[in-house]
N, C-alpha and C positions, 0 to 999 in steps of 0.2 A: 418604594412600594412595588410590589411585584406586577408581571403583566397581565395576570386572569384572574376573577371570581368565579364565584358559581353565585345566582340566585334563580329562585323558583324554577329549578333545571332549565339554565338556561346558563351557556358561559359567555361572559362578556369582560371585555378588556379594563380592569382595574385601572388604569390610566386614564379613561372616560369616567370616571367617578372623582368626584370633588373631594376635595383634598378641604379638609377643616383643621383649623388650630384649636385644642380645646385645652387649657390649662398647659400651654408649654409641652404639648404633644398633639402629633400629625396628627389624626384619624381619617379613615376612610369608611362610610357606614353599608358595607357589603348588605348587611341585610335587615332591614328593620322590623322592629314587632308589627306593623299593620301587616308586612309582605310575608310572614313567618309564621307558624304554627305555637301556639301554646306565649304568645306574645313574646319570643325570644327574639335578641339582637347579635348580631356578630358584626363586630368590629374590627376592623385591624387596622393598629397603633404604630408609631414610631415616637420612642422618647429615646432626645439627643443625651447626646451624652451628659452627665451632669444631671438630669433631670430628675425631679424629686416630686413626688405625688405627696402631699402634706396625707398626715393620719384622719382617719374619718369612716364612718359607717355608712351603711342604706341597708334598706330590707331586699334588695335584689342579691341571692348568690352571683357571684362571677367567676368565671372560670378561665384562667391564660393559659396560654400556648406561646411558649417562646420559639420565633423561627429562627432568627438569629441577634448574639448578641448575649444579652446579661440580664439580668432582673434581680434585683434585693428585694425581697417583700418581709417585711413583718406584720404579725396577727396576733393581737393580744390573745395571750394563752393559749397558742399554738406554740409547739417546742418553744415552749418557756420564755415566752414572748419574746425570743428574740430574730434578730436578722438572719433568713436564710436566701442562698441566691439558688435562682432558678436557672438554666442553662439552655443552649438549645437543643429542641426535642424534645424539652419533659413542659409537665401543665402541671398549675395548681390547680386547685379549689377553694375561693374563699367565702366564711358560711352566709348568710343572710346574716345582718345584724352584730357582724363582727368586725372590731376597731381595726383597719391596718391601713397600712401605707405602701408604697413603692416608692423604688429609685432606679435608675440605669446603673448597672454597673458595669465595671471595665471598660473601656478606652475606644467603644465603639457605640453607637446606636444600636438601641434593643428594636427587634421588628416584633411585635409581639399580636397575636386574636387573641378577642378575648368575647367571650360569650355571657350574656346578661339578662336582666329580663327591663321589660317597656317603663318602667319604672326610671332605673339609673339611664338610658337611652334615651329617655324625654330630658332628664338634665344635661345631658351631655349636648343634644340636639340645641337644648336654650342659649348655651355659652358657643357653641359652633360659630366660631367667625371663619370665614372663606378664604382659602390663600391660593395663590399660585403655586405650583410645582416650580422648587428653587429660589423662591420670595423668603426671605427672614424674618423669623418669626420676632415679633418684639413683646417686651414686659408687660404685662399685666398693668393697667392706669390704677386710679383710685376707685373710679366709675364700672371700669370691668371687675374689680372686686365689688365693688356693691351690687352687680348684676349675679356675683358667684354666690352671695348669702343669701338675694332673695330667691334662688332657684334652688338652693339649697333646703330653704323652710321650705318652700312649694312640693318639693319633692321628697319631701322626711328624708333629707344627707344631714348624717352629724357631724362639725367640723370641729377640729382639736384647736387647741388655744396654741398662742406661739409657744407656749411655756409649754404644755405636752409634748409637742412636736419635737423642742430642743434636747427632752427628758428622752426621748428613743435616735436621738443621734441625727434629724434632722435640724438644716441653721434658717429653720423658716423664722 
């Protein structure tokens, strides 16, 4: 994770901000919907290599920015629902209410912002477990996915079955 932020004009050292585990990816929560305008959030993520965001909706648009690294994203019925990779320097768009998924790809960790609204930011904030910088991240219990469904319904996230998930090339 890099050395600086910006929030509410003001810069301060990105290495002073807590480092969260949220679903098998780093996050740091540069700016949250209370501290932001029009309830928007920016985040920025690292997913290790290998890392696979299982298929699922919400009503908050999100928007990445890959700084570096890889990204696969697919979006039902976006280019033909299939896998495109995103690189560094370019951002997607993905719409409110539309099925997709991500992956890391290529043989590095993706460093990626991604911008959202207080909606998906409050789910993300519930499953936030706290790590150290250079601490390993470990698997997901049974308990931490029961904590992922009920913030899920809380939050209107639609989550895909294994069997969807296997159907677009993830081995969730």
């Amino acid at each position: 994770m890099s050395e600086y932020k910006s929030r509410e004009g003001q810069v301060v050292a990105a290495s002073r901000e807590q480092i969260y585990q949220v679903l098998g990816v780093l996050q740091q929560f540069l700016v949250k919907p209370q501290e932001g305008a029009n309830k928007i959030a920016l985040i920025r993520g690292e997913l290790p290599e290998g890392c696979e965001i299982p298929l699922h909706s919400h009503r908050d648009v999100e928007i990445f920015f890959i700084i570096s690294g890889q990204v696969s994203i697919y979006v039902e019925g976006l280019n033909g629902s299939a896998w495109k990779t995103i690189a560094e320097g370019e951002a997607v768009s993905i719409p409110g209410g539309s099925k997709h998924a991500l992956r890391a790809a290529g043989t590095t960790p993706a460093d990626v912002i991604s911008v959202t609204g207080g909606e998906l930011f409050s789910f993300f904030e519930a499953l936030a477990q706290p790590i150290a910088e250079g601490e390993v991240m470990i698997a997901p219990t049974m308990e931490t996915m029961q904590g992922v469904f009920a913030a899920a319904a809380k939050y209107g996230i639609w989550l895909a079955s294994p069997e969807e998930n296997r159907a677009i090339g993830l081995a969730m």
